[in-house]
C-alpha positions as CSV (number, residue, x, y, z in Angstrom):
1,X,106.9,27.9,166.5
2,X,103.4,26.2,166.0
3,X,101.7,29.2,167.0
4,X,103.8,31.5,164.9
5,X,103.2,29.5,161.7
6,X,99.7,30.3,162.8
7,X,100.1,33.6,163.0
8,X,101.7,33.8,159.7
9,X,99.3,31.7,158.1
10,X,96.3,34.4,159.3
11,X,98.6,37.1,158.3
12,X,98.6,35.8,154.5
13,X,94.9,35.6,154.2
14,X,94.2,39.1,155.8
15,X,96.8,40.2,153.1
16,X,95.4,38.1,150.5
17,X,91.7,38.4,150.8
18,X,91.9,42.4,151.6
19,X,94.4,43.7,149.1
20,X,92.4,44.1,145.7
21,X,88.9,44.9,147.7
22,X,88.0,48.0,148.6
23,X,88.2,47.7,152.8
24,X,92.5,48.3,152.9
25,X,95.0,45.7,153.6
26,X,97.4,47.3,155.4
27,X,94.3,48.8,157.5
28,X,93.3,45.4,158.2
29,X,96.8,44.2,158.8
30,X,97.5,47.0,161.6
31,X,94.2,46.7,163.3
32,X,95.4,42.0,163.1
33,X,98.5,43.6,165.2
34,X,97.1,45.8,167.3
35,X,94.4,43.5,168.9
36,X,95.6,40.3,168.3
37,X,99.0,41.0,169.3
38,X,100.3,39.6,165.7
39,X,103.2,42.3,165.7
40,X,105.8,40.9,168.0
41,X,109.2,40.5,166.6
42,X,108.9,37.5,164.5
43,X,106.8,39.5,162.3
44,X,108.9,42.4,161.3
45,X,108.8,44.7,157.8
46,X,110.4,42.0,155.8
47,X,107.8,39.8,156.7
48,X,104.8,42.3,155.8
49,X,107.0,43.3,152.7
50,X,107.0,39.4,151.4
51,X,103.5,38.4,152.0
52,X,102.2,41.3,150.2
53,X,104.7,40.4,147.3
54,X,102.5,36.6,147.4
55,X,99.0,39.0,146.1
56,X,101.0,41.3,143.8
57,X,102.1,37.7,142.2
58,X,99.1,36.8,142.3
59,X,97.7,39.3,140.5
60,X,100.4,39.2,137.8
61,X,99.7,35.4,137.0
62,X,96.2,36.4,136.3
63,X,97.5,39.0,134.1
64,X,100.6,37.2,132.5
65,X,98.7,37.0,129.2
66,X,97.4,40.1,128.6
67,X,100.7,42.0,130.1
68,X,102.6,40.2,127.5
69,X,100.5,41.3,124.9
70,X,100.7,44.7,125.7
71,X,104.4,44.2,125.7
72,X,104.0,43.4,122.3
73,X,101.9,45.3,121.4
74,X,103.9,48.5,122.4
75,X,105.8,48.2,118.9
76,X,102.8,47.7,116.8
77,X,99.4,48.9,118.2
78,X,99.3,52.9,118.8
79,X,96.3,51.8,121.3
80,X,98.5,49.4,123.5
81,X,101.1,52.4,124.0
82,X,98.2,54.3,124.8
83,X,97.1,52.4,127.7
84,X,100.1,52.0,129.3
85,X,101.2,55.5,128.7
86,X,97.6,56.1,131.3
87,X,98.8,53.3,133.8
88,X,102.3,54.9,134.2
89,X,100.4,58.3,134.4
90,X,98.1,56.8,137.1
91,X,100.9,55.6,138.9
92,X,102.8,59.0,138.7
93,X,101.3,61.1,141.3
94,X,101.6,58.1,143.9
95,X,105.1,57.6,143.0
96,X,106.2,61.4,143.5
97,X,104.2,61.6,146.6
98,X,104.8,58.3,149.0
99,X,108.9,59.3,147.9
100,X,108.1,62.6,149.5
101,X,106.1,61.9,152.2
102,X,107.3,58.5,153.2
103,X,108.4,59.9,156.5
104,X,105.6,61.3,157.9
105,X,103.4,58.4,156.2
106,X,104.7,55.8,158.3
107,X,105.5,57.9,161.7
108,X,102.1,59.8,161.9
109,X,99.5,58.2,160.0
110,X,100.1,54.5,160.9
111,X,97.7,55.0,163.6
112,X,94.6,52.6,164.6
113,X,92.8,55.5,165.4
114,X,93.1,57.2,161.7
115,X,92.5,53.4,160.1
116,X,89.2,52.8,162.5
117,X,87.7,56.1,161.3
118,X,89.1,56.2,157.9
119,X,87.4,52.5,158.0
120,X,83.9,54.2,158.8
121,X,84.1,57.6,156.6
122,X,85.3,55.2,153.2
123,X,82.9,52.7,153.8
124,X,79.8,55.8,153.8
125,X,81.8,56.8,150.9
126,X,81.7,53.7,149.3
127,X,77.8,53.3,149.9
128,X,76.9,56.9,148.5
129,X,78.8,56.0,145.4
130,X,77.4,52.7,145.1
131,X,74.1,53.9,145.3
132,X,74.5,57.7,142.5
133,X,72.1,57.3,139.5
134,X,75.3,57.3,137.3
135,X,75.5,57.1,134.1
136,X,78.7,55.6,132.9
137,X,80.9,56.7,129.6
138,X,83.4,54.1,129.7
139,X,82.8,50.0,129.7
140,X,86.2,49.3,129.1
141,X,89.3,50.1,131.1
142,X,91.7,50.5,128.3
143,X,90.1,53.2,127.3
144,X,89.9,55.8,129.4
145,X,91.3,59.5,128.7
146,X,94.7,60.2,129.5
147,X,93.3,63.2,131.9
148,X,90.9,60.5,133.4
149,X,94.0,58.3,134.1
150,X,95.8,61.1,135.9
151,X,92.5,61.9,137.8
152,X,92.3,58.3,139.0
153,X,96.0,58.4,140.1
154,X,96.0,61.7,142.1
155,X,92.7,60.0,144.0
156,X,94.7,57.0,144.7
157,X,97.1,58.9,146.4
158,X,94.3,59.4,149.5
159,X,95.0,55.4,150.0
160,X,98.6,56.4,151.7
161,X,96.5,56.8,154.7
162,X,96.1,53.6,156.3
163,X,92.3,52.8,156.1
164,X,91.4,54.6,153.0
165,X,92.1,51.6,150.8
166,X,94.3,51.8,147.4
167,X,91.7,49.4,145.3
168,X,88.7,51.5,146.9
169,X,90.2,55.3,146.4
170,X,91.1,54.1,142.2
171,X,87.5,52.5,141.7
172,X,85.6,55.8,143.3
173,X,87.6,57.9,141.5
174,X,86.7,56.2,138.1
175,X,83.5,55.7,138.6
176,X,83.3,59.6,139.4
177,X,85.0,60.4,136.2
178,X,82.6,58.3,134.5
179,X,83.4,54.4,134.5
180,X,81.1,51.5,135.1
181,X,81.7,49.7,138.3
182,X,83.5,46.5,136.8
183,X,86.0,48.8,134.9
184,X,86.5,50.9,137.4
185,X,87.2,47.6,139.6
186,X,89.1,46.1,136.4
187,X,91.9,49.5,136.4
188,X,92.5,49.2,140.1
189,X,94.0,45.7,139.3
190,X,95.9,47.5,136.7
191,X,97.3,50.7,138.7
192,X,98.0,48.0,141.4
193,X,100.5,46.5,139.4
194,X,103.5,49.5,139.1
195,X,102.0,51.1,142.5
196,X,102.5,47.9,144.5
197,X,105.5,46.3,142.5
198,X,106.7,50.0,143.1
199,X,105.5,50.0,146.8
200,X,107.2,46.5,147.5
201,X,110.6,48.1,146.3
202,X,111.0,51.0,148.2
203,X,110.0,49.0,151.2
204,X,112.2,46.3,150.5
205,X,115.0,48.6,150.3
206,X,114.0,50.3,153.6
207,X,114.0,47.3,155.5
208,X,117.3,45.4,153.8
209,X,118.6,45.1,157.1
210,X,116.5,42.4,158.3
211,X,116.6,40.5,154.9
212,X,119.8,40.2,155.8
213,X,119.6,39.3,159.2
214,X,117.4,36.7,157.9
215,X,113.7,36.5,159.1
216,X,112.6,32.9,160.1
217,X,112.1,31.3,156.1
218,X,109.4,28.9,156.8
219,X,107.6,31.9,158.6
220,X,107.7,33.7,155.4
221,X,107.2,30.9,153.2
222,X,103.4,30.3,155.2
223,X,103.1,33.9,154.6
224,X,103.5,34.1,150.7
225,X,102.1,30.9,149.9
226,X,98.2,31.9,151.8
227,X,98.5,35.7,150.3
228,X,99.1,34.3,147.0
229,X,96.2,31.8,146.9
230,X,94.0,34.2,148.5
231,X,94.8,36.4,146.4
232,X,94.5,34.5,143.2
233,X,91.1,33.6,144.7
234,X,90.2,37.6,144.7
235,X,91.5,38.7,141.2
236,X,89.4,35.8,139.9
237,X,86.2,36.7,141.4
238,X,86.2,40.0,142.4
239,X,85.0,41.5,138.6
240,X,81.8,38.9,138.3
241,X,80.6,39.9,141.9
242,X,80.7,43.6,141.5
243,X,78.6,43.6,138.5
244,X,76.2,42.0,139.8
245,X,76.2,42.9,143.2
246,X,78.1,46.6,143.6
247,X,80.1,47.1,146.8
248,X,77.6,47.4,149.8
249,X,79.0,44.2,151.5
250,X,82.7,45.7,151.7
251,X,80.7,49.4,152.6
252,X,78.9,47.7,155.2
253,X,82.5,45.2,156.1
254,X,84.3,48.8,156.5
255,X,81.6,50.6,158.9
256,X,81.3,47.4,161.1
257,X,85.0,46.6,161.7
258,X,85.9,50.7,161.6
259,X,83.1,51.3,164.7
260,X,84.0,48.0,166.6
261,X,87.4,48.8,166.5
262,X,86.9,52.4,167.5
263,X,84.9,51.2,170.6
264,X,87.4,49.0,171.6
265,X,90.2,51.7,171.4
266,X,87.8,53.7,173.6
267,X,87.6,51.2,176.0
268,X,91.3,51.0,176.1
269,X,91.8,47.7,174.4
């Protein structure tokens, strides 16, 4: 039991600590299982479901304020609608597509193979957009075109493939359609709200059978509590150190673990 309460404990902060950066949590996560051997049967889908439900908490606490502002604002300010008519247009091509593809998501592409190398091609990716001479049109991530929204959404959807990263596919793809990099970073917190609130559902509802078998609840409870503190920890940094410093450390984090882990699967580990 000790060493499980470990296990979920290290499970939380990978979950934490990963999912709002641009280097992919559930990436991270299946590479923790694979090698460490973190994916016997006390840690089944409910668990992975609740621990990521600790960051997307997270996240919202952060946000409370300004969410219920825009709630309010939704009968007064023509702006307010405005913005959340481009988060729900965002989140619309995601939606349509992990419903579709769900299937083949999880049965093909779940594959250390595909998350090492998708590890090494995002993180040259993230360097060569790091390093463009671009010059940014929007400062300010409420105000982005509606056909920029959708842009950044149908990107996003490149994340269903474990490795990619959901926060890292959003912030290239509005940096490419002209943001600056801490409001391109800023509207991947917001798109994570419906795509992982949405995310959490569907899994949820997949894996209802072992809620109700009942997974071990202290397990669980280790689980939430580190992703949400690691995660509060992320949302509240992660905007200051990107403006100063752009994303080479998680472009270089990506390469390094990607081609580690790809020599290790070579050598049959």
């Amino acid at each position: 039991m000790h060493l499980d309460v470990i296990k979920a404990a290290f499970l939380g902060v990978v979950e934490g600590l990963t999912e709002f950066i641009p280097v992919s949590s559930t990436g991270h996560l299946l590479l923790v299982g694979h090698f460490l051997g973190f994916d016997d049967e006390a840690f089944g889908k409910s668990f992975d479901v609740l621990i990521q439900l600790g960051a997307i908490l997270a996240l919202l606490s952060i946000y409370f304020g300004r969410l219920w502002r825009l709630l309010l604002g939704l009968f007064t300010d023509r702006e307010a609608r405005r913005f959340v008519a481009g988060v729900l247009i965002a989140f619309l091509p995601a939606m349509v597509i992990g419903a579709l593809a769900y299937g083949i998501i999880k049965n093909v592409l779940f594959n250390v193979w595909i998350v090492c190398t998708m590890f090494v091609v995002g993180g040259f990716v993230l360097l060569w957009v790091d390093r463009l001479k671009l010059d940014p049109r929007y400062h300010d991530a409420t105000k982005f075109s509606l056909p920029m929204y959708f842009g950044i959404g149908v990107i996003q959807c490149l994340s269903m493939v474990p490795g990619v990263s959901r926060s890292g596919a959003s912030i290239v793809g509005a940096m490419l359609f002209g943001a600056d990099k801490r409001a391109a970073t800023e509207f991947s917190f917001w798109l994570a709200m419906p795509t992982m609130v949405g995310a959490f559902a569907y899994e949820a509802f997949k894996n209802r059978h072992e809620f109700a078998a009942g997974n071990d609840a202290l397990l669980i409870a280790v689980g939430f509590a580190v992703s949400f503190v690691c995660g509060w920890f992320v949302v509240k940094t992660l905007l200051g150190y990107v403006s100063r410093h752009g994303f080479a450390l998680f472009a270089w984090w990506r390469i390094v673990v990607g081609a580690l882990g790809l020599i290790a699967l070579a050598l049959g580990f």
